[in-house]
N, C-alpha and C positions, 0 to 999 in steps of 0.2 A: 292751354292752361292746365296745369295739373288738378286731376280730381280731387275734390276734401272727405278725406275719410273722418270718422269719427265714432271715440269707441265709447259705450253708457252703458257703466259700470250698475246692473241694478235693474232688474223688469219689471219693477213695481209700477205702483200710478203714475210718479214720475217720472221715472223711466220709458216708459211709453210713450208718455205724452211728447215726452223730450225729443226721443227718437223718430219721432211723427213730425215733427215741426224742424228738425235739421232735413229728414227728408225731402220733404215739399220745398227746401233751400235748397236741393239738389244734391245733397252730401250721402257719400256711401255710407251706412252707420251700421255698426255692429253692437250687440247688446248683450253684455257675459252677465249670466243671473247663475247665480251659486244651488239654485233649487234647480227639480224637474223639470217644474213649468212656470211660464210667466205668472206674476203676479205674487212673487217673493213670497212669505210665510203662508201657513194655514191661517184662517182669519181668527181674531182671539178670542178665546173663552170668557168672554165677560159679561156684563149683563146690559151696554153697551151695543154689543151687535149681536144678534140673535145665532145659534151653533148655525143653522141652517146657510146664514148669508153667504156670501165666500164675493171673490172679487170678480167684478160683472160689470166690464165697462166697455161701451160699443167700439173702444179703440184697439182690445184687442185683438178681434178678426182685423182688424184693420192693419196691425200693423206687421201682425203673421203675412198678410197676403201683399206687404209693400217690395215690389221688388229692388227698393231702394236699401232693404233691411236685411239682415241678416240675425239670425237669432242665436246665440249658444247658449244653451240650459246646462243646468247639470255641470257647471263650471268655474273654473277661477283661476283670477289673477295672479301667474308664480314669480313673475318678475318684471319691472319695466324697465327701462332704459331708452334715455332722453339725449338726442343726438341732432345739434345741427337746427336747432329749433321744433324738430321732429318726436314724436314719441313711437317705439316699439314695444308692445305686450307679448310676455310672453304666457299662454294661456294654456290651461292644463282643462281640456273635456274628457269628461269621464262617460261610461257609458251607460243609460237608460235600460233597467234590468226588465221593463214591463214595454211590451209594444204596445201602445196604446192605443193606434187603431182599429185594434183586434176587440178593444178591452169592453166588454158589455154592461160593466159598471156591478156585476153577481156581487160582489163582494167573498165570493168562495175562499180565495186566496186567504184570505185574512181569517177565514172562521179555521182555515186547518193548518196556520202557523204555526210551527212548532214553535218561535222564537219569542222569549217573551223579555221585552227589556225594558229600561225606565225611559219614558217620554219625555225627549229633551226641551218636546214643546212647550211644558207646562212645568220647567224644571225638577222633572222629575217624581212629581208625587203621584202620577199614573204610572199604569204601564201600556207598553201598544206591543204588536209586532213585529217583522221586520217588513211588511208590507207600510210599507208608509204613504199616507192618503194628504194630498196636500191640497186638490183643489177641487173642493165636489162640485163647484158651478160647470166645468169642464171635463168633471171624471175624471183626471189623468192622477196614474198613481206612479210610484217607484218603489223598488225593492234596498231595502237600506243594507248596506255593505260597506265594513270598514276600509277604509283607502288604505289604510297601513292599518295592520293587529299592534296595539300597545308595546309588545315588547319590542317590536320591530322600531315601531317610533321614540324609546329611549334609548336603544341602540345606535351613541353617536355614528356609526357606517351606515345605520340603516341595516344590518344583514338582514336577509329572505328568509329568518327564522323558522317560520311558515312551513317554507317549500324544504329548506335541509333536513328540518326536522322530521318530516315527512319522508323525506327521502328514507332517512337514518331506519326509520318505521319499517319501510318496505324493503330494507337490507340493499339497499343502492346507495353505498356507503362512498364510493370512488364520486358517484355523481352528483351525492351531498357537498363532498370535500372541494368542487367543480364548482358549485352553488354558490358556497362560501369564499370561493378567491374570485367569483366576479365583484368582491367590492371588498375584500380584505388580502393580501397578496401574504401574510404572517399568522396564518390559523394557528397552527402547531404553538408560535410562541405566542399569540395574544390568549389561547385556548389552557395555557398555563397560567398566565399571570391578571387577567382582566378580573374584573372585583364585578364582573357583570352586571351592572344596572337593571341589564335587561330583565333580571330575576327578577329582580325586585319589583318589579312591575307586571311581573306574570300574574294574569288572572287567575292560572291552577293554583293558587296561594290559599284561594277563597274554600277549595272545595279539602286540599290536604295540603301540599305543600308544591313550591315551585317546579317545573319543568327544569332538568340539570342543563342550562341551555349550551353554558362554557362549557361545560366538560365535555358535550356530543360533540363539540369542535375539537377538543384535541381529540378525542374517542376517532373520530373519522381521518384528522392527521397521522396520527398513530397507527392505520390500519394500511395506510400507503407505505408507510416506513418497513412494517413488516410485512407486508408484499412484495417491499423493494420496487417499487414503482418511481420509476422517475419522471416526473411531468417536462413539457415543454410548454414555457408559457408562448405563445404566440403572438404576433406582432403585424399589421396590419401591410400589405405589399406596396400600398399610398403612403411614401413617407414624406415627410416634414424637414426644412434642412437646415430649421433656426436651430443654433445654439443654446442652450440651456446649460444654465450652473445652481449645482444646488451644492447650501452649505451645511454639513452635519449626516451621517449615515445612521439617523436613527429614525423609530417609525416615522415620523413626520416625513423626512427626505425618502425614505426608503417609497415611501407607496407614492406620492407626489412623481419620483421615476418610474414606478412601477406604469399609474396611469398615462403618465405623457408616453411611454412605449406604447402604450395600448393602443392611444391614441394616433402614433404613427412617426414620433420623433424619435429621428436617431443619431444627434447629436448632444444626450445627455451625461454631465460630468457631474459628479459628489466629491464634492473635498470632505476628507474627513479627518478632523483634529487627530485621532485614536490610533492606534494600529491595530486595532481590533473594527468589524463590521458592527452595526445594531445601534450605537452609542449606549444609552443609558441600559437599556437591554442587557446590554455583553456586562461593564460596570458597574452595574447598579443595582440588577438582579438576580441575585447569587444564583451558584451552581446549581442546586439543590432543589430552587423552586423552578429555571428555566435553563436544560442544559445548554451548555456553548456550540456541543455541535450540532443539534436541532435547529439554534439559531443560526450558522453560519450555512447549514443547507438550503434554509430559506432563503437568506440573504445570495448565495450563490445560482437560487433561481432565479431573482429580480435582474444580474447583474448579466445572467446570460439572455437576456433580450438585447443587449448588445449597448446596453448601460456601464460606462466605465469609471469605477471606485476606487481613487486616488486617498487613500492611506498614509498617514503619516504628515498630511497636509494643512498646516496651521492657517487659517485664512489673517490678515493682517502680520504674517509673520516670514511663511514662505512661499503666499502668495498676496500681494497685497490687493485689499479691495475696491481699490478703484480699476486696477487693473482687469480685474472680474466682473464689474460694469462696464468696463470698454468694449472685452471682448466677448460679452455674451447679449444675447436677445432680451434676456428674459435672466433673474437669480429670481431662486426661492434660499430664504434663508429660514433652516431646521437647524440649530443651534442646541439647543435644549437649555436647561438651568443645571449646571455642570459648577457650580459655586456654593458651595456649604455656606452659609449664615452664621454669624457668629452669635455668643451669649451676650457680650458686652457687660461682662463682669469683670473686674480686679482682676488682673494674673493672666488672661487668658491672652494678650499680646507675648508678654514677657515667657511662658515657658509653650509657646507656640512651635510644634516641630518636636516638642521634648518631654512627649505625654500627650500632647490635649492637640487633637486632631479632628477635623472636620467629618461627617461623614461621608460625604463624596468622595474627598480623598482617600475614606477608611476604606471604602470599598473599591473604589478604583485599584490602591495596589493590593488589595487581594486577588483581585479578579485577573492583573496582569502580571499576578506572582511576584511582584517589588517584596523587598524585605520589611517585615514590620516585627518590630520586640513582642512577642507572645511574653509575658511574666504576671504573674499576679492575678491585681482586680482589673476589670474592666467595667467601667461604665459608661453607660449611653443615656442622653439626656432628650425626652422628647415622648411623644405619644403616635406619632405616627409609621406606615409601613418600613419607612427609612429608618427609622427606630428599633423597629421588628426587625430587618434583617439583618443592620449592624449586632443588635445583640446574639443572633442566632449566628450570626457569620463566626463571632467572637468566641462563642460557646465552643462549633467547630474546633478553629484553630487553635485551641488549647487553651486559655486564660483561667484561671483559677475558680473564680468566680467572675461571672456576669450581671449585671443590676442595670434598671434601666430606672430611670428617675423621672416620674412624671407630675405634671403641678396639678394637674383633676384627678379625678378619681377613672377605674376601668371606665365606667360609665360612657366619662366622655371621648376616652380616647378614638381618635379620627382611624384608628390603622382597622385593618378586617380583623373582627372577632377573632374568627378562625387562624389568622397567622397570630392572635395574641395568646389563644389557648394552645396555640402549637409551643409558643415560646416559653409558656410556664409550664408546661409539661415535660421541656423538654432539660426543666433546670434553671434556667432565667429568674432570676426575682428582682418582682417587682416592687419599686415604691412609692406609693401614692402620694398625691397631696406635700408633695418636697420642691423645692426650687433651690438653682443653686446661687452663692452671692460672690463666691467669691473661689476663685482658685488659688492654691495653696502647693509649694514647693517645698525641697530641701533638696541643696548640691545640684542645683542647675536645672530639675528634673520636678516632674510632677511628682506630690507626693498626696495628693488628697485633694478634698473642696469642702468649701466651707456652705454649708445650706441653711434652709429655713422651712418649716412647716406652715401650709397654704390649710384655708378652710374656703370652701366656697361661698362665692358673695351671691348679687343679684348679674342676670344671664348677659353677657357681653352681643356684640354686633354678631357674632356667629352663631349666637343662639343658645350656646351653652354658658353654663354658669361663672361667674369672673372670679381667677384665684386669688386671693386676700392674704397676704400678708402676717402670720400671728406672732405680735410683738413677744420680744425676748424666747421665740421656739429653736432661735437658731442652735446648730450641732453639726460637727465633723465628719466627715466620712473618707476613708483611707482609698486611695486607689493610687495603680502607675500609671493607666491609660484612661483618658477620658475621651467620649466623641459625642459633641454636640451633633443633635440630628433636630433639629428644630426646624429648619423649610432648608428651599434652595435658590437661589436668582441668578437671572440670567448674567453671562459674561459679554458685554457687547462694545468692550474695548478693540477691536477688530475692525470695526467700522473707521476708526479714527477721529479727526475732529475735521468740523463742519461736514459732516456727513450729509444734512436736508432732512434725516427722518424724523417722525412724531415719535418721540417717545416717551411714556407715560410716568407717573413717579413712583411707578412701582419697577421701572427700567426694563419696562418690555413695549413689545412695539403697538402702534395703534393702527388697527389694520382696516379694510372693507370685510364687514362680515360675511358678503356672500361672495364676496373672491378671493380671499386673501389678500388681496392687494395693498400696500402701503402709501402711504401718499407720494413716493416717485415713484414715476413710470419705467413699468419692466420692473420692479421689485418687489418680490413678494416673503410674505413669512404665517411663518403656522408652528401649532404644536407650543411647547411650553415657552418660548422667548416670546408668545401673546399672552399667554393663560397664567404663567407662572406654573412651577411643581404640578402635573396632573398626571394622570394614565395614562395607559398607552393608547388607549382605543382612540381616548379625543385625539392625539398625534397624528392617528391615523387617518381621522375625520377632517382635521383641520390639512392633510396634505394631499387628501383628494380634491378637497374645496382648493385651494390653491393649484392641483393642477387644471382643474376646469378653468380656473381665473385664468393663464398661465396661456392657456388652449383659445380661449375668446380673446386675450389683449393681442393676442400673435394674426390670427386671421383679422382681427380689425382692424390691425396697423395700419 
């Protein structure tokens, strides 16, 4: 008869007691307690149990010394997974900074700690150490250490901020750059265009201002470039000989191949809608803020681990998708939201293609040098980055004037400050508090829009304030070219009909969050055909999580 394991999440009083009485059942039992030592919290500050008490119960030495038991401190649950009526944990222990059988109970440690922080115990309105004293019936202390530094942990990849940073410090700038592509394969381009969270969460804020955390990323990119340094990414000699297809060469797909080479597979294909590499990257983010060939250098590292990018490949069109479930193990589908949204105002069907243009497409045939009328006014409709760069793309290429029409005030616009003072600096004007109602012709061609002046109401679902409407403010405004930049969604007529997927009414896909996974099996997705319109970084997070998913469905099969 198979033995019965059994795992007791918890080394409190119940916990114990629990673990004691499966034992004398005979059962192998293990016991994950998130603290140092058993008996879960320090005992509470109240008037209730006296400071002195702490937890004191004959069970246990008893249950320390059961060789039916197994104890992990200092630990936690990172994932389970239920199989076959069975359960597998997967447990993350970390390590005990104080030996405690050494420990004489001085208390020294703690009188000459430099570190003084607020006391999570007591939510905060002490302060302690970082000698953390958890159980004085037993004396056992621990040294408190963040598992991940803050910026690290907003940092959808996770980057080693820490350690590159550090690098960067001690002029080991090559082995910074090393740091950062074990879990980003696109520094150079994410190091230009990421809107860094991570800042924003840096603690140096408190004392003057943020750590430049993006820019040391492209600063250490940059330093390879003019070195001339050509990296080899390497690839493991254990390979893999599932098939893999991934749809879309943009971050999301790009790192998703980057890891499964990593990983050891060398049957992966990318179709890519484009004839350009990056997707939204290459058409989305002008010249200016992310050169093209920075990007295509990176992209030509991913491709030479022996990853092959098939260009010019319309999935549903000239290859169809069922055909792409047949012959592969495994899709991840990276798509991106490659579909301007429209105004859904008067006119904007009718002089469609003849003035009033999408921003996707505005920028698309710029970026792949299609011909567009430079004349006149341009206007751009919207408050966000896509907003920002059509206007700035505009300004470039010649247009007369450029005006970007927004329904709030600066306040709330969603796009970076900084691309917004780039853009009124650079000549753009702005107009606030405007919306438009209607678009307006003459001779077949756009010839203006008809708008309205907004005052702010009370704050909508986003948090910001709702724009309102102010009877009879309506007025004209002349322009030849208009391009709504107001969001983007996904395209996912490719799939066809009765495809089996979830998908949501926002028409992007409903996935497993910690794998990517879709609800059919072997299909996965990531990056903005889950999210909708986002950054690059999350692309990049959501296609590492998928190839881990990608990596466990294949070895479980």
């Amino acid at each position: 008869m198979e033995e019965k394991k059994v795992l007791i999440v918890g080394g409190g009083l119940e916990g114990v007691g629990a673990a004691l009485e499966k034992a004398e059942e005979g059962a192998k039992v293990t016991i994950v307690e998130k603290f140092p030592t058993l008996g879960a919290e320090r005992i509470p500050r109240d008037r209730l149990i006296k400071p002195d008490d702490a937890f004191i119960n004959p069970d246990l030495e008893k249950v320390r010394n059961d060789d039916n038991v197994s104890i992990l401190t200092y630990s936690d649950i990172k994932k389970v997974n239920r199989d076959n009526g069975k359960v597998q944990a997967h447990i993350l222990k970390r390590s005990l900074r104080i030996d405690n059988s050494k420990c004489n109970d001085c208390k020294a440690c703690i009188k000459v700690c430099p570190v003084n922080m607020f006391d999570d115990f007591d939510e905060g309105f002490s302060f302690r150490t970082a000698v953390d004293y958890f159980n004085p019936a037993t004396g056992e202390y621990n040294i408190f250490k963040e598992d991940m530094p803050v910026c690290q942990r907003t940092c959808p990849v996770n980057l080693d901020i820490r350690t590159y940073v550090g690098q960067i410090a001690d002029g080991k700038y090559l082995e910074s750059l090393a740091t950062i592509r074990d879990r980003l394969p696109l520094p150079g381009s994410i190091g230009r265009v990421c809107p860094h969270p991570c800042e924003t969460a840096c603690n140096r804020q408190y004392l003057d201002e943020p750590i430049s955390i993006c820019f040391l990323k492209r600063y250490v990119s940059d330093v390879e470039l003019e070195k001339e340094v050509e990296p080899v990414y390497e690839t493991p000699e254990k390979k893999f000989s599932e098939k893999i297809a991934i749809i879309g060469a943009g971050p999301s797909g790009l790192t998703c191949a980057y890891d499964l080479a990593r990983l050891g597979y060398e049957n992966i294909t990318i179709y890519e809608a484009l004839p350009v590499p990056g997707g939204y990257l290459w058409v989305g983010i002008p010249e200016y803020r992310l050169p093209k060939k920075l990007l295509k250098r990176e992209v030509d590292l991913i491709a030479n681990m022996g990853i092959d990018i098939q260009y010019n490949k319309r999935i549903g069109k000239d290859i169809s998708f069922d055909d792409l479930r047949k012959n592969n193990d495994a899709v991840f589908i990276g798509a991106g939201c490659h579909r301007g949204l429209k105004l859904r105002v008067p006119g904007e069907d009718e002089y469609e293609g003849k003035g009033i243009v999408d921003c996707v497409t505005f920028l698309r045939d710029q970026a792949l040098g299609n011909p567009i009328e430079v004349k006149g006014k341009l206007i751009v409709i919207g408050g966000g980055n896509a907003a920002i760069d059509s206007a700035r793309v505009g300004w470039r290429m010649g247009f007369d004037e450029v005006y970007i029409l927004y329904r709030r005030t600066k306040k709330e616009m969603p796009a970076n400050p900084w691309e917004i003072d780039a853009a009124e600096h650079e000549g753009v004007i702005m107009q606030y508090l405007a919306a438009p109602i209607e678009i307006l012709g003459k001779d077949g061609r756009v010839a203006g829009m008809k708008c309205i002046k907004m005052e702010l109401g009370e704050p909508d679902a986003s948090g910001r304030r709702r724009p309102v409407p102010i009877e009879g403010s309506e007025y004209v405004i002349d322009a030849e070219t208009i391009v709504p930049a107001i969001s983007q969604g996904a395209d996912l007529e490719f799939l066809g009909e009765d495809h089996g997927f979830e998908i949501n009414r926002w028409n992007t896909f409903d996935i497993d969050e910690e794998t990517g996974a879709t609800n059919v099996p072997g299909m996965f997705a990531g990056g903005d055909v889950v999210t909708g319109p986002n950054i690059a970084i999350q692309a990049v997070a959501a296609g590492k999580k998928a190839a881990s998913g990608i990596h466990e469905y294949l070895r479980n099969k």
